[in-house]
Structure formats: structure tokens, C-alpha cells
C-alpha positions in Angstrom: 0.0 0.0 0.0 2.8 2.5 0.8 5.0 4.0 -1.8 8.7 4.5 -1.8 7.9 8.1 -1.6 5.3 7.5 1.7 8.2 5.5 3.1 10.8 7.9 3.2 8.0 10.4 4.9 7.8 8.1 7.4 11.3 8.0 8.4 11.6 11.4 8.1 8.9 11.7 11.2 10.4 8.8 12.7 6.9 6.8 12.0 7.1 3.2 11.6 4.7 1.3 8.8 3.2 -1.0 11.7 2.0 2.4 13.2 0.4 3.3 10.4 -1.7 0.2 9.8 -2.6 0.2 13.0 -4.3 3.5 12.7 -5.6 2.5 9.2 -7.4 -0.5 11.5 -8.7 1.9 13.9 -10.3 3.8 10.8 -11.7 0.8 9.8 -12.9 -1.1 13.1 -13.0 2.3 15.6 -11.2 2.6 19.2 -13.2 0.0 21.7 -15.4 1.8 24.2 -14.6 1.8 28.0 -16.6 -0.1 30.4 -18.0 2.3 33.3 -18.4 0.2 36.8 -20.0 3.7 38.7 -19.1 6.7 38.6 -16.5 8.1 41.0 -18.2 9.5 44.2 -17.3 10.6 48.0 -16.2 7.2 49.8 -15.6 5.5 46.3 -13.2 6.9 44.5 -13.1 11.0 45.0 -11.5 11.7 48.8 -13.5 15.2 50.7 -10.0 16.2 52.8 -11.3 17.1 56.3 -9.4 20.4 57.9 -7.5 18.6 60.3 -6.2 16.1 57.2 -5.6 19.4 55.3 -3.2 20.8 57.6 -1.3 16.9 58.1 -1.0 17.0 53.7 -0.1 20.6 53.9 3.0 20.0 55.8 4.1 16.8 53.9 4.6 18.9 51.1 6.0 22.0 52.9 9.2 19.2 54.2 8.8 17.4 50.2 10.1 21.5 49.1 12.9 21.2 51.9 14.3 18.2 50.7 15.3 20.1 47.0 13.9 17.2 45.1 13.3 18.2 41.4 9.4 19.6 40.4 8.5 20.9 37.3 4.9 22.9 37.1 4.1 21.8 33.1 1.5 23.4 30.9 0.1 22.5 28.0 0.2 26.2 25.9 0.3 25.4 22.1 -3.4 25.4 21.4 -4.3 28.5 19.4 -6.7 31.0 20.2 -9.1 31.2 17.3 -11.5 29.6 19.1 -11.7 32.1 21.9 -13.0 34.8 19.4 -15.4 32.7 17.4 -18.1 35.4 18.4 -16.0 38.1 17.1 -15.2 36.3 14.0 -18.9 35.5 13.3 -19.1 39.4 13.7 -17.2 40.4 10.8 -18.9 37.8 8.4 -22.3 39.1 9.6 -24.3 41.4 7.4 -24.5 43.8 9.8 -22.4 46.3 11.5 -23.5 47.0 14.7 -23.2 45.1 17.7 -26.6 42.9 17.9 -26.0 39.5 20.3 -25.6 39.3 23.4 -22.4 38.4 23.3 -20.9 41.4 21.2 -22.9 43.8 23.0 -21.2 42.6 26.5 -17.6 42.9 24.3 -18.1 46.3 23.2 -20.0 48.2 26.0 -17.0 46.6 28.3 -13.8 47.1 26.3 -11.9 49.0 28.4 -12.0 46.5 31.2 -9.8 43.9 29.2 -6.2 44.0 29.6 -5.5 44.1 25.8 -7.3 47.4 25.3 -4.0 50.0 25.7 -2.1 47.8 22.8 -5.2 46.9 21.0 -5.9 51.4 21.0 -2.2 51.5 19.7 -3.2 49.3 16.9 -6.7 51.4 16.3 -4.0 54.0 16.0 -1.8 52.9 13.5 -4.3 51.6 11.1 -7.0 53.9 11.5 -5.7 57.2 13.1 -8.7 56.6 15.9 -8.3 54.2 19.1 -11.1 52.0 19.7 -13.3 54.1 22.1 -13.7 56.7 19.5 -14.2 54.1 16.3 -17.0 52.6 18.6 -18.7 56.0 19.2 -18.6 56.2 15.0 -20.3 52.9 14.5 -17.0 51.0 13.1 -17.1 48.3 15.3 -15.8 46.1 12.7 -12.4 47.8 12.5 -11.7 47.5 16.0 -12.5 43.6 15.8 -9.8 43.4 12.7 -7.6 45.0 14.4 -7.7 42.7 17.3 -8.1 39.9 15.1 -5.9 40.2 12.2 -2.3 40.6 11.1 -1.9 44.1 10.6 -3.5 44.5 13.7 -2.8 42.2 17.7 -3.2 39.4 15.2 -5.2 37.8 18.5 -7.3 35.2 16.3 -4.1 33.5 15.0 -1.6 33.7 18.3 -2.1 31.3 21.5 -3.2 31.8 24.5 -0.5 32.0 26.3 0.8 35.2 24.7 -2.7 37.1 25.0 -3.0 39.7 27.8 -5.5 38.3 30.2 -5.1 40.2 33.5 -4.4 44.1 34.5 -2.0 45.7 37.5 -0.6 48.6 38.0 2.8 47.6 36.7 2.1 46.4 33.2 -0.6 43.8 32.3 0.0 40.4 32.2 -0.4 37.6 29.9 -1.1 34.0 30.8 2.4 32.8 30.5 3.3 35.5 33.3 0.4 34.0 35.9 1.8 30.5 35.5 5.1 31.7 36.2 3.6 33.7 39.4 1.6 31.4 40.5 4.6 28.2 40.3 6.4 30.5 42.8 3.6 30.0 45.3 3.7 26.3 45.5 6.0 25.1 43.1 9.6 26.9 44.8 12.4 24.6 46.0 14.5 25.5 49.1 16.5 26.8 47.3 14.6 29.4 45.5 13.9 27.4 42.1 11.1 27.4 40.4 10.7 25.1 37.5 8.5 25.7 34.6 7.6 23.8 31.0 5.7 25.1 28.4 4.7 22.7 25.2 4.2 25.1 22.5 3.8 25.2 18.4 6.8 25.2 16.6 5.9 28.8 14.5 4.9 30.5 18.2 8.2 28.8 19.9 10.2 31.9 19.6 7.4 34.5 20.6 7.0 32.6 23.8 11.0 32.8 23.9 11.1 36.0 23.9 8.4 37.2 26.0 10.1 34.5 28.8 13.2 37.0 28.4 12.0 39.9 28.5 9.9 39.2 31.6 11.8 36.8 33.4 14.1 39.2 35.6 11.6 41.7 36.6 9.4 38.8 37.8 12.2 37.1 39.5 13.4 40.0 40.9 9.1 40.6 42.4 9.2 36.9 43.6 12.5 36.8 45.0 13.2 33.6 43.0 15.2 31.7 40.3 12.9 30.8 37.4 14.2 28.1 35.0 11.8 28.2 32.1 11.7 25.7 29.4 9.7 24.8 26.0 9.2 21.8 23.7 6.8 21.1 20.7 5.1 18.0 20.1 7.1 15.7 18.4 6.6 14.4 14.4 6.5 10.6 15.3 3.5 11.7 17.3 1.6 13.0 14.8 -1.6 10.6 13.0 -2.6 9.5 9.5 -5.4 11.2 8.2 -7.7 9.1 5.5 -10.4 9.8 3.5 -13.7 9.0 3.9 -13.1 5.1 2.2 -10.6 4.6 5.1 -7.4 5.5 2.3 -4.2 7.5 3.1 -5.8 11.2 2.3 -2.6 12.4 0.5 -1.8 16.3 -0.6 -1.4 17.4 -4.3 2.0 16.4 -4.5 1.0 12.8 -3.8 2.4 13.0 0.0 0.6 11.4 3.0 -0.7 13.9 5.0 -0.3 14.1 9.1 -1.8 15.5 11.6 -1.2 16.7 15.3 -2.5 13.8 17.3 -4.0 15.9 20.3 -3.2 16.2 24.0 -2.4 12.8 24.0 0.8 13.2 21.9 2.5 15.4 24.9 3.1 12.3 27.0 6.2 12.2 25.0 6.8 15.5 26.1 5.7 14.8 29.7 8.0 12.0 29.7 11.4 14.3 28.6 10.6 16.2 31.6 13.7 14.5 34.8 11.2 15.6 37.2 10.1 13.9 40.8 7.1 15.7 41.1 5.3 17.2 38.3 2.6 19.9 38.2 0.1 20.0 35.2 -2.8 22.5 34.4 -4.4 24.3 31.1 -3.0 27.9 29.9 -6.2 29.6 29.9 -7.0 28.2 33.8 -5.2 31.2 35.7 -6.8 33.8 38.0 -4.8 37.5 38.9 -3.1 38.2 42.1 -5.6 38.6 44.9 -6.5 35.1 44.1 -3.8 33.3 43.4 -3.2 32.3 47.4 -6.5 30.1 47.8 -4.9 28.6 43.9 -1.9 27.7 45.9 -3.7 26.1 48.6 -5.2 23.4 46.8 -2.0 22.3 44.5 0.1 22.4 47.7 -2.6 20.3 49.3 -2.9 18.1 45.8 0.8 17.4 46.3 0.9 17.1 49.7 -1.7 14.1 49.5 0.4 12.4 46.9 3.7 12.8 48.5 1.8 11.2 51.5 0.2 8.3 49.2 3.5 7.6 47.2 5.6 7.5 50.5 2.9 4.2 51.6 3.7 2.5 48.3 7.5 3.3 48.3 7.1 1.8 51.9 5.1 -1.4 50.7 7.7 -2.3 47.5 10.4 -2.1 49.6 8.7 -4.5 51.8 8.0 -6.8 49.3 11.6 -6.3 47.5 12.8 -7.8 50.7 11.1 -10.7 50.6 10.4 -10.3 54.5 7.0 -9.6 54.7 4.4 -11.6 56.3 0.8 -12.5 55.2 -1.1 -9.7 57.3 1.3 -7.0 55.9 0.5 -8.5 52.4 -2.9 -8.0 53.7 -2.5 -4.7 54.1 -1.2 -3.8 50.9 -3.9 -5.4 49.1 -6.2 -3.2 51.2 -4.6 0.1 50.4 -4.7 -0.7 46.8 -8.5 -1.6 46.9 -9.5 1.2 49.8 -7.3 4.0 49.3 -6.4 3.3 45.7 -9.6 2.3 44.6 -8.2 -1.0 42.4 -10.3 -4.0 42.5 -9.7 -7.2 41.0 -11.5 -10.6 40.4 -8.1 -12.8 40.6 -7.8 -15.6 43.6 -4.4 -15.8 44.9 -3.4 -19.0 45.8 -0.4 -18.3 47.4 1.3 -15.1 49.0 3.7 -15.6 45.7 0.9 -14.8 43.5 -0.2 -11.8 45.8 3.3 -10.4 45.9 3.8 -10.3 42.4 0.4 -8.7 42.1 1.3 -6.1 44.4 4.1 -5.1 43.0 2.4 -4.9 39.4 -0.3 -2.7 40.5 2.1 -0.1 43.0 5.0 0.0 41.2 3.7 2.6 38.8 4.0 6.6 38.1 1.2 8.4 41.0 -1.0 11.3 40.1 -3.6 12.9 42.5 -6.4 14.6 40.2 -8.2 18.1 41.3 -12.1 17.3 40.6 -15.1 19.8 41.0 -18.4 19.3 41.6 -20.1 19.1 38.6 -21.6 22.3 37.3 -22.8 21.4 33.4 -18.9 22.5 32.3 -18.0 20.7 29.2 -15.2 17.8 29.6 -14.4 14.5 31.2 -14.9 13.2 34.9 -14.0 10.4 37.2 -15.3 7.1 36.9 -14.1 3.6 37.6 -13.6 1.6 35.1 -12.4 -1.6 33.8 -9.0 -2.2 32.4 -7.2 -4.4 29.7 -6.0 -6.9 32.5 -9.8 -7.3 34.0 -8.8 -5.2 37.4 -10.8 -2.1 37.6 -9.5 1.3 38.5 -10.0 5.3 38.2 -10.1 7.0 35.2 -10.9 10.2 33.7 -13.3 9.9 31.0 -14.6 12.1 28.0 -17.9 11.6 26.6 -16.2 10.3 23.5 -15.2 7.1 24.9 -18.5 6.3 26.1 -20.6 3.9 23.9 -23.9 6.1 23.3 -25.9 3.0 22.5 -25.7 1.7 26.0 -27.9 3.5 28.1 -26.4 2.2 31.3 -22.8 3.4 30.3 -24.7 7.0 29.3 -26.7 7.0 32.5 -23.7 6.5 34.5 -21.7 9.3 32.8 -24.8 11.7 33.5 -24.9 11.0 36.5 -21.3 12.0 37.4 -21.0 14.3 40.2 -17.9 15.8 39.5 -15.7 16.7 36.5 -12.1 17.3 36.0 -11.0 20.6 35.4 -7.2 19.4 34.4 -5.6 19.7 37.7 -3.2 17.4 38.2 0.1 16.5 40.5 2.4 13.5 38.8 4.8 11.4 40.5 6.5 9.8 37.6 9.4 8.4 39.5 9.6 4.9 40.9 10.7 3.8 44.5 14.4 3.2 43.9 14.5 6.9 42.3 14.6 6.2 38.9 12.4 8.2 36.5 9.6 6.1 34.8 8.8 5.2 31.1 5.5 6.8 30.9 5.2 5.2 27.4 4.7 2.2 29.0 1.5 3.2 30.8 -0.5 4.3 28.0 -3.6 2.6 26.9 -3.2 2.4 22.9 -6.3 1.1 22.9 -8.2 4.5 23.9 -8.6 7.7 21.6 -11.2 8.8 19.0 -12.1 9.5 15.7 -12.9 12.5 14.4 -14.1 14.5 10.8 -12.0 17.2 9.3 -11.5 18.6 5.9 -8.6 19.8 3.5 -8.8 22.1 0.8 -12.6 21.8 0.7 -12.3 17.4 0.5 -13.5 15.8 4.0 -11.4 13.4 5.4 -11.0 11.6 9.2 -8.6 12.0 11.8 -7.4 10.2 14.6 -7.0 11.8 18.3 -5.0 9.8 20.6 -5.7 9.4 23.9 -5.7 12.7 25.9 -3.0 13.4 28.5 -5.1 12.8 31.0 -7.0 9.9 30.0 -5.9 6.7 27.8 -2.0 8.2 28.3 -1.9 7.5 31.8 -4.3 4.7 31.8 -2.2 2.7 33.9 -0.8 4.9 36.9 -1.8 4.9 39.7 -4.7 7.7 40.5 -6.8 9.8 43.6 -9.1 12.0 43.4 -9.6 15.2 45.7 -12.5 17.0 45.5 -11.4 20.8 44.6 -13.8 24.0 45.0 -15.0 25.6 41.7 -13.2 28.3 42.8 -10.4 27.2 41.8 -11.9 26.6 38.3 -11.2 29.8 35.5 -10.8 29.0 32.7 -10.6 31.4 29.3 -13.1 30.1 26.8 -14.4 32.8 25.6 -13.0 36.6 25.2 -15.7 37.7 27.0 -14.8 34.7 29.9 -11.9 37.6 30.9 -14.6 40.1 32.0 -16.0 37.2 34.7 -15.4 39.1 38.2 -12.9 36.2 39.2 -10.3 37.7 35.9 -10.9 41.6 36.9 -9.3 43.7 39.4 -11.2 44.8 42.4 
């Protein structure tokens, strides 16, 4: 099926052919559905931290930061932000010029409370001789929108998030690259005053988000009274997925090439697993808040990674038990009952002998941690936690998005409905295993999971595959808790009009 041409391609992304044809099968047969046992809930699966517990986790993390191990706060940044002004795009095509939804009328009548306003008035300037106050009060809304939108102008509706302005102080505004970086020095900061931060970003964008990093970095450092050591990778070729058409063929470009595409979130635990890390931090770009709220932020992550210090430190404890080979039947007992009651892992094997328990012991703790944020659900788009079954027939918790639920079976559907939390990408990773040494996190992906969806090129449709998100199939087989988080700490950027919510404004 593959050319001499298509073969070269693929070493050139450092794809193999049995890669491909897997994903041709997956065109042809679909990704298998997940079996949901219940939903997470409080007592099964999703742990409510009492006060008293809080200030016990609190501390384990504040003596984790004394001991100078290595933590990396990582952030997913190279989606772009065209999506954010679909509103405002749908404005210009409209055949009308003054604001008339909701949504645009909420933009306009509030543009001076956005943080972009001062450069996106420069830009009114230069193009039109007029800032944006005084084009609005002549009816051309449309200009101001282009030059927010467009080249000539911010060029907002081609950059990435991370680069916009989200949040305004008295000392310059900020974009959402700079709250990350303040808001790692909260709960992120060694001992020693480092502060570790990775950004995955496009490969066109990479040296934007250089250079704002270097511009900013001192005067921040200087602020926080820290060392920042800020770092960036792109998502790598051999990551990237077949596209076909819509007979399940390679969909190939003019020139007869195959054509790739990005393979989603999923794709970055390659970059996740480049990161020589203990403890690793992970949340959205758009999910920051100014300031005045950052502390009650940095509350709950210290909290997230104090609870899986705590949890980590048991299982480092049990494996060096069993390693030892001195361990009697009641401790063996006790391990099994950690994994079921605090890890939540069930299984239907029988173990005949303490031999067979052992080696399942080690099997199931010996694996990277992660303790996952979750808020009560609220009708917010995305996956949640459910338990569910896995390849080997034991059962464990998983995040889950909507796509890998079979909509034919109304028990699997009820069950997702009746979630009552979701997860808001809040994570803390422990990707390092009891004798120190770093995990593969290749090896705990679920190839299995992922999805399928329809796209178009040059006006022909064709079909893509996503592979499983970061936060799903990729770490299908680590260990997982989850804390319930408030919605507080919950704020994300959607929308433009998302940054005018009171929780992304100055009092």
C-alpha cells in the first residue's frame, strides 16, 4: 500500500509502517469503548480532605520542598486562540455592522476593562488614526474587531493563548504565561529558590514565547524573590496521526504525500516524559486567575501534592517491603487493602499463594502516581472520574470524556450523567519509581483508547485520529486519587468575553 515516496516520509517523522496500519485498523474497526463500573463518588473513589487532614497534607509537602527534590509545574500552551474569538469572528462575516448578540454587545460596551485594550488602541491608531473608544462611538465596530483579530493589527485570532494579555495591574498587564510563572512561585519553589516551569508550545509560536520569557523573566524574579528556570518543547513528528479519506485511504496532498496530523493532547506524554522531574505539576494555559486570588490557587495544589507525597511514601514503603522478601501475610494483607480502599483498584483474581499476591502487588504499586483536582459538577464541558475496567480485567479510576463512552448503552450514558464531579485538568504526577529512577510513561499508556474525528482539507473531507488525551488513555495505567477541589479554583478562558468574569478583573 505505501509507496517509496510514503516510506521515506515516514522516516523522516520517525513513524514506523506497523503504526500506520494500526491506525488505518482503527479507521476501519473504531477505538473499543470503555466499560463504566460507577461513577467516581465521596467514599468510592473521589476523597472530601477534612481540615484537620488538610493541615497533616499541607505539611508533607512543605518538608517534600525542603528536601530540593526536582518539580516541574508543566503546561500545556500550544493550542491556538481562534476559538476564543469565534463570536468576534462571526461578527465580521455578519451582514450587519453594529453590535446585535448578546455576546458582542457585552464585548463592546466593556472594552476598556480587558487588559489588551491599551495595545489593541495603539493598533486602532496605526491603522486607523482613531483608538477603539472613538471608532465605537462612530459605529465601526468592525475595524476595532480586525484590528484585534488580524495581522496588521494584535493578530489575537491567529496567536495562542499564552501570549494574549489576560489580567491588568498597576505595573504592566499580564499575559497567561506570566500568571503561571507567578503562580509556580507560590507552591512550586524549591528550598532553594527554584522554580521550575515547561511550556509545550507550536513550533511557529516557539520563539514568541521565547522572547516574551526573556523579556519578563528578571523583573518577575526579581518581584518573587526567586530563580525561574523556564523551558519549552513542541510536540514531536512521530507523534503525529494518518489522516484518510472517507473510504478509510491514506488522504494524500497534491504532490502525492501522506498527509499528518497533530494527534492531540495525548501526543505530549512524550513531552511529559522528557521532563527528569520527581514531582510534576500540570494544568491548562487559559486556567489562571490575577493576584488577589492566586493564594487560595496555591492552597489546593500544595494540598494536591501534599496528599500524593503522603500516598507515594505508603507504596514506596510497601515495595520495599516486598523487595525484601520479609514480609508476612497480614502486611500483604495490608497492601492489598490500600490498593482496593485508598487506591480504589479492585480485582476478580484468587491468589493462591502469598507468591501470587506479591507479584500482584508489586504490578499494581510500582507505577507513576498522580492525584487529580475534581469539582463538583456544574454542566462544564469535559471529562470526569469514573471507575472503570481495564485491559487486565482489574478495575480502577479513570478520567473519561464523553467520547469514549458507547452512546448506545444506556447504562454506560446513564452513569456518565450522573457524574457528580468533572475534572478541570488539575493534576500533581509522581512519575518516579521507589528506587528513584524516572519512569517510562510510554509504558503506561492505553493504545487502545482515543477517538475518531471529521475534518476537511482544501474543501475534501477526510477523518482523523485523536489519541488518547494526557489525562486519559496516556496514563491509563498509573496509579490515580481523586480530591474534591472547589470551583473556585476553576477559570478558565473560553471565551473573550470569559476575561470580563469578576474572578479575571481587578477589584
Amino acid at each position: 500500500m505505501f509507496t517509496q515516496q510514503d516510506l521515506e516520509q515516514l522516516r523522516e517523522k520517525g513513524i514506523s509502517p506497523d503504526q500506520l496500519n494500526r491506525q488505518l485498523n482503527f479507521f476501519k474497526s473504531g477505538f473499543p469503548f470503555l466499560q463504566i463500573v460507577a461513577p467516581a463518588s465521596y467514599f468510592k473513589g473521589i476523597m472530601k480532605v477534612e481540615k484537620q487532614q488538610e493541615k497533616d497534607f499541607l505539611k508533607c509537602w512543605q518538608v517534600y520542598l525542603e528536601d530540593e527534590k526536582s518539580i516541574t509545574k508543566f503546561v500545556p500552551a500550544s493550542g491556538a486562540a481562534s476559538r476564543m474569538f469565534k463570536d468576534l469572528f462571526a461578527f465580521l462575516d455578519a451582514d450587519y455592522d453594529v453590535p446585535t448578540t448578546e455576546f458582542e454587545k457585552a464585548f463592546f460596551s466593556h472594552l476598556p476593562k480587558f487588559a489588551f485594550v491599551v495595545s489593541l488602541d495603539e493598533a486602532c491608531r496605526d491603522l486607523y488614526g482613531k483608538d477603539s473608544s472613538m471608532l465605537c462611538s462612530e459605529g465601526q465596530y468592525k475595524q476595532v474587531v480586525e484590528a484585534l483579530l488580524y495581522t496588521d493589527g494584535l493578530d489575537y485570532g491567529n496567536m495562542p493563548k499564552g501570549l494574549l494579555l489576560f489580567h491588568t495591574y498597576p505595573e504592566g498587564n499580564r499575559t497567561a504565561v506570566g500568571e503561571h510563572l507567578h503562580e509556580g512561585a507560590l507552591y512550586a519553589r524549591r528550598a532553594d529558590g527554584l522554580v521550575k516551569v515547561h511550556f509545550t508550545v507550536s513550533e511557529e509560536h516557539k520563539e514568541l514565547f521565547e522572547l516574551l520569557v526573556a523579556a519578563r523573566k528578571l523583573s518577575y524574579e526579581i518581584k518573587l524573590g526567586v530563580r525561574f528556570s523556564v523551558s519549552f518543547s513542541v510536540q514531536k513528528p512521530a507523534t503525529d496521526t494518518l489522516a484518510v479519506d472517507l473510504e478509510n485511504q491514506p488522504f494524500r496532498e497534491e504532490d502525492g504525500s501522506l498527509l499528518f496530523r497533530p494527534g492531540g493532547h495525548g501526543a505530549l506524554i512524550e513531552n511529559l516524559n522528557d521532563i527528569d522531574s520527581d514531582i510534576i505539576f500540570i494544568k491548562n494555559i487559559d486556567n489562571v486567575v490575577p493576584d488577589r486570588l492566586k493564594e487560595e490557587e496555591a492552597h489546593y495544589k500544595k494540598l494536591l501534592a501534599g496528599i500524593l507525597v503522603a500516598m507515594q511514601k505508603r507504596a514506596f514503603t510497601y515495595l520495599g517491603m516486598l523487595e525484601s522478601e520479609k514480609v508476612t501475610s497480614d502486611e500483604l494483607e495490608e497492601m492489598l487493602a490500600f490498593t482496593e480502599n485508598e487506591l480504589c483498584i479492585t480485582h476478580n483474581e484468587i491468589f493462591e499463594t502469598d507468591d501470587q499476591l506479591k507479584a500482584y502487588l508489586k504490578r499494581k504499586l510500582d507505577r507513576p502516581f498522580r492525584v487529580c483536582g475534581m469539582v463538583k459538577n456544574q454542566g462544564e464541558p469535559g471529562g470526569g472520574p469514573f471507575i472503570v475496567v481495564n485491559p487486565d480485567g482489574t478495575a480502577s479510576l479513570q478520567i473519561l470524556e464523553s467520547t469514549q463512552i458507547n452512546r448506545n448503552d444506556s447504562r454506560a450514558m446513564d452513569a456518565f450523567r450522573n457524574g457528580s464531579h468533572f475534572n478541570p485538568v488539575d493534576l500533581v504526577c509522581g512519575v518516579k519509581c521507589y528506587q528513584g529512577n524516572k519512569f517510562d510513561l510510554t509504558k503506561f499508556v492505553d493504545p487502545n483508547t482515543g477517538f475518531i474525528s471529521q475534518k476537511s482539507k482544501n474543501g475534501k473531507e477526510l477523518k482523523a485520529i485523536e489519541l488518547p488525551g494526557l489525562w486519559n488513555g496516556a496514563m491509563s495505567d498509573w496509579n490515580t486519587l481523586f480530591v474534591e477541589v472547589p470551583i473556585s479554583t476553576f477559570n478558565p478562558v473560553k471565551t473573550v468575553n470569559d476575561l470580563l468574569r469578576p474572578e479575571h478583573q481587578q477589584k
